[in-house]
N, C-alpha and C positions, 0 to 999 in steps of 0.2 A: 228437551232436546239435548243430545248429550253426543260428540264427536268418536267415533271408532279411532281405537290404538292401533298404529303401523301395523301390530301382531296382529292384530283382529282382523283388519283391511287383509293380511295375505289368506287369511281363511278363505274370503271370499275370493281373491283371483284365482285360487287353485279349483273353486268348483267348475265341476264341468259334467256332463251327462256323463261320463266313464267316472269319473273321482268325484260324486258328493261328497261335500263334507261335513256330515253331521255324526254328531255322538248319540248312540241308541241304546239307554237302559230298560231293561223288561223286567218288570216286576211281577211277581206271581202271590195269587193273594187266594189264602182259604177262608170260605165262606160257614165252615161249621158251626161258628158261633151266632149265627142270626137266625134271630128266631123266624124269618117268614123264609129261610134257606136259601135266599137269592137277594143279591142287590142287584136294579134296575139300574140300567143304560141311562135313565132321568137322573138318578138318583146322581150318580157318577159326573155327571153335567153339571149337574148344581154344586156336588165339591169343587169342581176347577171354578165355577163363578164363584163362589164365595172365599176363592181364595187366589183369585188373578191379582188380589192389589198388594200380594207378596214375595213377590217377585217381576219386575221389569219389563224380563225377557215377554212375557206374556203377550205384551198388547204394541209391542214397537215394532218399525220394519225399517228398512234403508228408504234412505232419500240424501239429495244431493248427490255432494261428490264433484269433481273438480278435471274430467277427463283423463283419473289418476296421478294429479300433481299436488290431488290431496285425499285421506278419507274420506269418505260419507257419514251422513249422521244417523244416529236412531232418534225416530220421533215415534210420538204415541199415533197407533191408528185409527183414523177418525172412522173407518168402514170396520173394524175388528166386529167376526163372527166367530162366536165360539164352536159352534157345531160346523165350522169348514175345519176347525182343528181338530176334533173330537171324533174319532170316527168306532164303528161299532161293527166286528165281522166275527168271524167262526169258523172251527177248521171242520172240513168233513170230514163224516164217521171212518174212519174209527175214532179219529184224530190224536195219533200218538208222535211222539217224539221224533222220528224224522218228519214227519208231515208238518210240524212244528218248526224245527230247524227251516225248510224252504218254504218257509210262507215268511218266515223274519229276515233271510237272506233276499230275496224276491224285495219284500218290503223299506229294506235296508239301501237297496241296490240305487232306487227311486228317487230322486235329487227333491228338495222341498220346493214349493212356490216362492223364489226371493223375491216377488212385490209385495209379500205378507208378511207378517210375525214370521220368525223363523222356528217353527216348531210344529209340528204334529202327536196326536197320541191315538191308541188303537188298541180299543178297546179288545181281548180275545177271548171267545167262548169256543166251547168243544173239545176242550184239552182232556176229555172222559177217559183216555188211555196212557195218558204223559204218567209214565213211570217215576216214581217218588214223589207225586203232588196226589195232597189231600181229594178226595172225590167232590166233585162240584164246583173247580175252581176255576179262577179265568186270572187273564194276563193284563195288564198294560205295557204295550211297546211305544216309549218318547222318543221321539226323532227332535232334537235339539241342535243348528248350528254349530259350527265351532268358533263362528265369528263371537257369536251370543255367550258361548258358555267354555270352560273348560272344566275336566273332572271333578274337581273340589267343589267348582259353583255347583255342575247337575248334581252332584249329593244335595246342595243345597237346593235345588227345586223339588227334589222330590222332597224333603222337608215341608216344605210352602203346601202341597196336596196331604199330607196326613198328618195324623195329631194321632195322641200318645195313648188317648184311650176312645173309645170305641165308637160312642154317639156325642162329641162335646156338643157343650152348647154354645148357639152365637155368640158371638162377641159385641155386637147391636154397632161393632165399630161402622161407622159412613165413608163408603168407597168415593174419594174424592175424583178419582180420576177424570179426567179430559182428555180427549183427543188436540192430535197439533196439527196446522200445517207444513208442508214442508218448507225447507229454507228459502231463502229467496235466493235469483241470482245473482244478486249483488254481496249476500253474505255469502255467500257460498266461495263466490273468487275473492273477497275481500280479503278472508279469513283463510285462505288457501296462500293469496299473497304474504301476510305476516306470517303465519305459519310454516312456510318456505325461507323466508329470512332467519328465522330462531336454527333451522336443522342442521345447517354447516357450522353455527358455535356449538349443539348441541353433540352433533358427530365427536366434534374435536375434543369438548370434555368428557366423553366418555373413551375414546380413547386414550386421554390421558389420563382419565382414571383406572385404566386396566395395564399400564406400566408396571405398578406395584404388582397388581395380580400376576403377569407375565415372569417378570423375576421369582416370584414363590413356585411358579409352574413349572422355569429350567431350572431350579433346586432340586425340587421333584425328581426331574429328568435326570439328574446326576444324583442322587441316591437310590434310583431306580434303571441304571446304565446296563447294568449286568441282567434284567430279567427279558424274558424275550417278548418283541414287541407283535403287535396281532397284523396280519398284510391286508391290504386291501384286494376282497375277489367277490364276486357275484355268485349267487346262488339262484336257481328256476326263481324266488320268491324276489328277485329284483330286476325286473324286467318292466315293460308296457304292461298295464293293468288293461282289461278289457271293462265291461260295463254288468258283467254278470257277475253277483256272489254266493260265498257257499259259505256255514257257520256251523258248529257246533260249540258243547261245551262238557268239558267234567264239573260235576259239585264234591267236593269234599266237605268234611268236617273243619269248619273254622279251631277247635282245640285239639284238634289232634296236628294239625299243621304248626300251631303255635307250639306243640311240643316238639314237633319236629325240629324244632330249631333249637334245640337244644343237645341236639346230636353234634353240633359243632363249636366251638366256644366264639361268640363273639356273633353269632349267627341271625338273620333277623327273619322276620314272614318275609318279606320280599325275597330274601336270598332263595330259602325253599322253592319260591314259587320260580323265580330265573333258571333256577336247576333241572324244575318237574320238565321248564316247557324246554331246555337246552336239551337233556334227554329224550322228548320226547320229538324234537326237530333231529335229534341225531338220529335215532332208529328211524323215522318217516325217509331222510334221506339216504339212509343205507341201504335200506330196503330197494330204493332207487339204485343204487349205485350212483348216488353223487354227494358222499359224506366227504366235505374239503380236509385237508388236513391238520388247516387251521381250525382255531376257533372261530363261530360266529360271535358277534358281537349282535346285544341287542343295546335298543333305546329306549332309557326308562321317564318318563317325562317326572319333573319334580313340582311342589308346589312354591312359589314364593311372595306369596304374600308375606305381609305384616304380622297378617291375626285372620281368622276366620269369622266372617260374620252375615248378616244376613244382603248387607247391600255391595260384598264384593259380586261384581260382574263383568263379563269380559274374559280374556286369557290373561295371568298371570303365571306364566308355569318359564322353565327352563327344562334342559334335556341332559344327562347324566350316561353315558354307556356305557355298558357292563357285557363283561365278557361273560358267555353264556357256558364256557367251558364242552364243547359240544365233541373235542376232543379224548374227553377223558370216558372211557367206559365203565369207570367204576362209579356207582352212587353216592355214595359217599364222600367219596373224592370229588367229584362235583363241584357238591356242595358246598363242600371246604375251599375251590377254589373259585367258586362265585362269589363266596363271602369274602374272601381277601380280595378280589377285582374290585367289587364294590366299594371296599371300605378306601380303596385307592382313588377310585373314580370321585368318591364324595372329598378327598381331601385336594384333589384335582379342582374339583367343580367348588370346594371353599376358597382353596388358592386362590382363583380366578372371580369369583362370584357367579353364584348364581343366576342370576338376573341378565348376567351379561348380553346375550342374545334378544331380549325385552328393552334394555337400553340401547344398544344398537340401532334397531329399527325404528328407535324414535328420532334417528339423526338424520336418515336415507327417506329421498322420495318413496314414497307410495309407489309410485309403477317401475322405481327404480329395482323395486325390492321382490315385484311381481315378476318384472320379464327378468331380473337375474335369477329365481328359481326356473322360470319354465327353461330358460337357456341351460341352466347348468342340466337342470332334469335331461332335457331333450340331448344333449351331450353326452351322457352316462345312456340315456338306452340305446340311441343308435352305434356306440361305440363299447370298444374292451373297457370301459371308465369303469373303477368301481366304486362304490360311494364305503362309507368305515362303519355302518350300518345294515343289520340282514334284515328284521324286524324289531315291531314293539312291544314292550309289556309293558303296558300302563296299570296302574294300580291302587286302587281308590279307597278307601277305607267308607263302609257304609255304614248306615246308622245301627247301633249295639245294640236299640232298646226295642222292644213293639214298639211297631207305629200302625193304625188301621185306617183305612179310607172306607166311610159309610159302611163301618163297622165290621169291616172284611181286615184280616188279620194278612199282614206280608208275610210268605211263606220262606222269598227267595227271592234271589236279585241276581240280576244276568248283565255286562255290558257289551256293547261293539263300539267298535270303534271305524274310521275312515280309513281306508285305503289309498295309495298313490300310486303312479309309477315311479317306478323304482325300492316301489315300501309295500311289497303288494299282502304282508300277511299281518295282520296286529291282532295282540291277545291284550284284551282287557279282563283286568282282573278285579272283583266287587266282592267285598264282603257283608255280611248283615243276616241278621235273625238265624248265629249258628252257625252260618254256613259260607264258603268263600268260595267260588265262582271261575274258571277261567275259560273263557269265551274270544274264539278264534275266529277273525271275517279274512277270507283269503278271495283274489279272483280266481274265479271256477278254470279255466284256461291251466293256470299253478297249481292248483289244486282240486282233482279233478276228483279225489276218495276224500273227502271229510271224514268219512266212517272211521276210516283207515287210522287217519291222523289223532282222530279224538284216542283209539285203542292204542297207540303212541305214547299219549299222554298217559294215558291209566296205568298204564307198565308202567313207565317211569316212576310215577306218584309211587306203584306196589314195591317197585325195587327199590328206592329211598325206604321205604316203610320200613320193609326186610331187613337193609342196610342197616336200620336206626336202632332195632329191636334187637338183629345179634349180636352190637355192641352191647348191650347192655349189661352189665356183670346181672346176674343169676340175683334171687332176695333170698337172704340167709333164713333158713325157719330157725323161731328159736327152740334151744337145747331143753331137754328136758333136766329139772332137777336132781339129783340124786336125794334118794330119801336117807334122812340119815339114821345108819346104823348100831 
């Protein structure tokens, strides 16, 4: 039995049938290395059993809870079924790439069961026409919590489901696992009472420990007085989310993206990819006639743990904003200045600490911290309020090496991400086996051409390309010798 962090706790007030909030990676897996051409639906069943006792998330659900004056807890579930989680469907024929995208948006859209484990998975066949996947493949789509997980840990779930070659053999290890009861009512308020005592010294030392920080941040601000500052305004993508969504995604070349960042000194993959999708939000809204004049700002979520490892669980993360430059028309220039916004935003966010927003909500009630978002939320839509965020690009680094599940080799990796009001467009971005990923979940309402948007993105990515290659000075061939006479 293990108590949810403040963080974790506001994951869950914000679900609601319009705003699930769960993190959704799709894995795409080629089957040409097996020898009988196919792996079964059983087969696939028995990887998540024989590997539920490595990862947590698996077998817990909420229980407790204190009327919101305090978290809830995870306990192990005494009733856990594995095949209510596990599910097994197919697109119909043709079944290509857009029929794909609205069966993941549809799927996506779908709030999970919270009196169970927080998680689903879904199994996909009939992907016989999805352009750029091997012939005979199928998908996995995770619906994981965000109370349960954040980016870093679902890299690490999908971890816990595959291994690094092809058929291992058991580990004969004994899955000790037990189910729990839930809390009682007496521990429940007990521990709700002392835990209420601890938050108002805990508030106060961490706002006195962000003093320091504070002073390094109006340093900042006065060696930065002269640059111009970004305004706060709304864009269609910050409004009332409705309950429908729409997705798409570009795949690029993970090394050709890495080189791309070398078109600017100082430049990192993230920079590139804040550029592709700032580009790619600037034409989609021009196109509209409502490119602001400002730049958008997005919000890139960071990690902050200690160390990675296998029993971090939970949200650890902070949020970092970077200007997406969506001003500038040239590619290049972008670039160059998303890479300098960033590198501002990170000495901003060191100044300050990372963490800080994670230590905060360990100070404030639980429902303190729940009805102050939906208040401020409901404030900003009903009114000209704008909030200093348009959208997100979160961005996950995925595993470099093969990894195969019952022998099925991962081709690709896709993520989505939760929507809200007033955040109604988020691009998750996943890299692994080659290939780096950037997958768009907007409400349909906002965004009524996906099509439209994803060909957005692909310019963008062509015109950085173009951008990157006419810089290049020309390679000299070498001279021929003169023979001598």
């Amino acid at each position: 039995m293990q108590q949810l962090t403040e963080m974790d706790y506001a994951f869950v007030q914000m679900e609601s049938n319009r705003t699930p909030m769960h993190i959704s990676p799709i894995i795409f897996y080629d089957q040409s290395g097996i020898n009988s051409g196919k792996v079964r639906f059983k087969q696939i069943l028995e990887v998540f059993a024989g590997n539920l006792h490595k990862s947590a998330v698996f077998r817990r659900k909420l229980a407790g809870g204190a009327m919101g004056l305090d978290t809830p807890y995870w306990i192990e579930d005494e009733d856990f079924d594995l095949e209510f989680h596990v599910r097994h469907i197919a697109l119909p024929s043709p079944g290509d790439w857009r029929q794909l995208c609205i069966l993941l948006a549809r799927l996506h859209a779908r709030g999970l069961d919270m009196t169970r484990p927080l998680w689903e998975a879904y199994v996909i066949e009939g992907l016989n026409e999805v352009e750029g996947l091997p012939a005979n493949s199928f998908a996995i789509m995770l619906k994981v919590h965000h109370a349960a997980i954040d980016g870093v840990s679902a890299a690490e779930i999908l971890s816990a489901i595959h291994s690094t070659i092809p058929h291992p053999k058991p580990t004969g290890m004994a899955d000790k696992w037990q189910g729990e009861k839930p809390p009682s009512t007496l521990r429940v308020w007990s521990n709700a009472y002392l835990n209420n005592l601890k938050r108002p010294l805990k508030l106060l030392e961490t706002v006195g420990g962000l003093v320091p920080g504070i002073i390094r941040v109006n340093r900042l601000n006065v060696e930065h007085a002269d640059e111009p500052k970004s305004t706060a305004f709304k864009t269609r993508f910050n409004h009332r989310v409705s309950a429908f969504r729409v997705t798409d995604a570009i795949v690029l070349d993970l090394a050709a993206v890495k080189a791309m960042k070398n078109a600017v000194a100082e430049a990192t993959v993230n920079d590139v990819i804040v550029s592709v999708v700032g580009g790619g939000v600037r034409k989609y809204l021009q196109a509209k006639g409502e490119l602001p004049e400002s730049s958008l700002v997005c919000g890139a979520p960071i990690n902050v743990r200690a160390e990675r490892n296998s029993n971090s669980i939970g949200n650890q993360v902070g949020m970092m904003t970077i200007n997406m430059a969506t001003d500038e028309a040239d590619a290049l220039q972008r670039l160059r200045a998303v890479s300098e916004h960033a590198r501002e935003s990170k000495a901003y966010s060191s100044a300050l600490g990372t963490s800080t927003m994670l230590e905060l909500s360990q100070g404030l009630w639980p429902s303190v911290v729940g009805i102050g978002m939906r208040v401020a939320t409901l404030a900003a839509v009903s009114s000209d309020l704008a909030l200093p965020l348009h959208t997100i690009v979160s961005n996950v680094p995925g595993p470099q090496v093969p990894l195969y599940l019952a022998g099925a080799r991962i081709h690709m990796l896709m993520g989505m991400g939760p929507t809200t009001d007033m955040m109604g467009l988020f691009h998750a971005v996943i890299s692994g086996a080659g290939k780096i990923t950037i997958n768009f979940v907007c409400c349909r309402e906002m965004l009524p051409d996906p099509g439209f948007y994803r060909q957005c993105l692909e310019q963008a990515w062509s015109e950085l390309e173009q951008a990157a290659m006419a810089k290049k000075p020309p390679s000299k061939k070498p001279g021929r010798k003169k023979k001598a006479g």
